[in-house]
N, C-alpha and C positions, 0 to 999 in steps of 0.2 A: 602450446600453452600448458597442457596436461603434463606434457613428459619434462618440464620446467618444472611444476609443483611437484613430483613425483620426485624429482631429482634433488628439491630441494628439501623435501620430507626426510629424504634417505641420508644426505648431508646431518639434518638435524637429528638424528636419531643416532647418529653413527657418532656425535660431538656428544651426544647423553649421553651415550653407553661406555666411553673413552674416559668422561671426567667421572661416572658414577663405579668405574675403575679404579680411578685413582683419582680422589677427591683432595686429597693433599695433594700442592706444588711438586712437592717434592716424592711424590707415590712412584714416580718409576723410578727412580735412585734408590729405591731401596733393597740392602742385599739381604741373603738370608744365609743365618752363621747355623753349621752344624746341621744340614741339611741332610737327611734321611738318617740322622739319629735319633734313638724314639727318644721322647724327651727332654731333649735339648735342642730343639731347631727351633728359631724364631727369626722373625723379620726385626734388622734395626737400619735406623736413619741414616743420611748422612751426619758425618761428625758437627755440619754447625747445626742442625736439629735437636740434636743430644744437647748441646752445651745450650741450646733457646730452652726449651725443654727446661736444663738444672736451673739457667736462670730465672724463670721463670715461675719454678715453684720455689726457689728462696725469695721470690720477692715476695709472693702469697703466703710464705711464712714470717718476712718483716710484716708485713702487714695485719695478720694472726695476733701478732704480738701488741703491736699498736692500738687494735681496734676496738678493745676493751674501753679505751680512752679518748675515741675519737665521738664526735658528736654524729646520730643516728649511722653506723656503720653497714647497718642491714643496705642502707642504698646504696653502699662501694659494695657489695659483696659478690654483686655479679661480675665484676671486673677480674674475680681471683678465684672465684670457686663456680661452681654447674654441678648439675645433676642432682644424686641422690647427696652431698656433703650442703650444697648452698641449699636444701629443703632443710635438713636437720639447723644449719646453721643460723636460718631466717626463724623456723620453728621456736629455738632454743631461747632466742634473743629477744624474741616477743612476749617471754617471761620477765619481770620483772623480778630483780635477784638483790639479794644484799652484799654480796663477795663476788670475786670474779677469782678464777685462777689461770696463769698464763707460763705458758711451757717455752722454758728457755733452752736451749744446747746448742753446740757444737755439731751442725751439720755436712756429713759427706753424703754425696749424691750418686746413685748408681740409675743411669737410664735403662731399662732393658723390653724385651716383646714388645715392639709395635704392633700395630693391628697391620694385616693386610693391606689397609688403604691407607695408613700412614697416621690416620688421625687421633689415636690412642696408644697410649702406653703404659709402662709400668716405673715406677719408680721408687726405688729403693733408699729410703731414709737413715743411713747409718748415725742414729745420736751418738754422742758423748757429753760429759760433761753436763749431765740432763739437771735441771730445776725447774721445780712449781712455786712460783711467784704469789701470792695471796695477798689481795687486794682489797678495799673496802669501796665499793661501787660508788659512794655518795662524794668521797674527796679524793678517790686514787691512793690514798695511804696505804704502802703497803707494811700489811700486818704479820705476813710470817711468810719464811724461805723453807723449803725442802730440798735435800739432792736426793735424786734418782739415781738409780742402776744404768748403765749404760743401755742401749736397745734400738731396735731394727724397725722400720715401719715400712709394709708394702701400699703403697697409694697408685689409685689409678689416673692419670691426668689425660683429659681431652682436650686436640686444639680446637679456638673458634676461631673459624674462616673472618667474622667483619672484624674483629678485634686484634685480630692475628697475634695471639699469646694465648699460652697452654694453661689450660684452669685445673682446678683440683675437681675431679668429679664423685673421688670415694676413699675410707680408709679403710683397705684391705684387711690386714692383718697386721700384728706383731709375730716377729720371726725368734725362734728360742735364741738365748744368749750362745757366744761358738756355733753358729748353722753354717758358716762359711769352712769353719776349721775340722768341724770335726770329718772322720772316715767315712760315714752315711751319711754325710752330706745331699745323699742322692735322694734321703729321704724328705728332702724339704724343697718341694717343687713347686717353681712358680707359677703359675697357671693365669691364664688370660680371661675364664670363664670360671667360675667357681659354684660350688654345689651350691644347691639352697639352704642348706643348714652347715654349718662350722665352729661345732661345741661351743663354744663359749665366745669366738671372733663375732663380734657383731657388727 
């Protein structure tokens, strides 16, 4: 009877330590590109991870766009965003405002650094085509359009396990206009972890 419980402890601890591994499905499929180059080695998913991943933060950005107009949004918001973005977002919304402004573009999608255990990433927002839409909160009427510069957004997105879709948890940074093109290119590096202060990226 002992060496049954004992056997069966060692089962169970051994099934933690396996999933607390790889807590993503998909945690052992994952390769790692650029491996023992400093700076450039990161773990990425399989290709239909990547592609759930982009779809899933353009849906959370149709719905960005929408939710200015949608009646109480703060309760869908945990469907699309976590972390520190859905705190500012709920934060934000529970002001009571006379305008709304809502950012339109043209988005391509670069997935890139998963985390070790599959469940976080980075993702790379290429806008074009950027506008600020300017609304009047009380009828939707919109009052004035702006174009934007083209520009770069690093976000970090985490999957939930009961939901099983990738949410927005943070917006990293804005990446300088040419960071892909130019020659020091090397000098603009993505990082998984980021200092606690970053001039002016908030």
């Amino acid at each position: 009877m002992i060496w049954a419980l004992i056997l069966c402890f060692l089962v169970m601890m051994g099934l933690l330590a396996w999933r607390g591994t790889h807590d993503a499905p998909w945690g052992r499929k994952l390769r790692r590109l650029h491996a023992g180059v400093a700076r450039q080695a990161e773990w990425m998913a399989p290709d239909d991870v990547v592609e759930q991943v982009r779809h899933d933060y353009l849906h959370m950005v149709e719905w960005l766009e929408t939710a200015p107009f949608l009646d109480h949004p703060r309760h869908r918001a945990p469907e699309y965003l976590t972390g520190e973005y859905l705190r500012r977002y709920q934060r934000l919304n529970a002001i009571p405002i006379r305008f709304t402004g809502v950012l339109i573009a043209k988005h391509t999608i670069l997935v890139r650094h998963f985390s070790d255990d599959g469940m976080q990433c980075l993702v790379i927002d290429c806008q074009t085509q950027r506008q600020i839409l300017t609304y009047d909160e009380r009828d939707s009427v919109l009052l004035n359009s702006q174009l934007l510069d083209d520009g770069t957004l690093v976000c970090s997105m985490v999957y939930d396990s009961l939901l099983r879709r990738w949410k927005l948890a943070a917006m990293i940074q804005e990446l300088p206009a040419g960071w892909q093109d130019t020659p020091r290119s090397n000098r603009v590096r993505l990082l998984s972890t980021l200092p606690t202060t970053m001039g002016r990226d908030d």
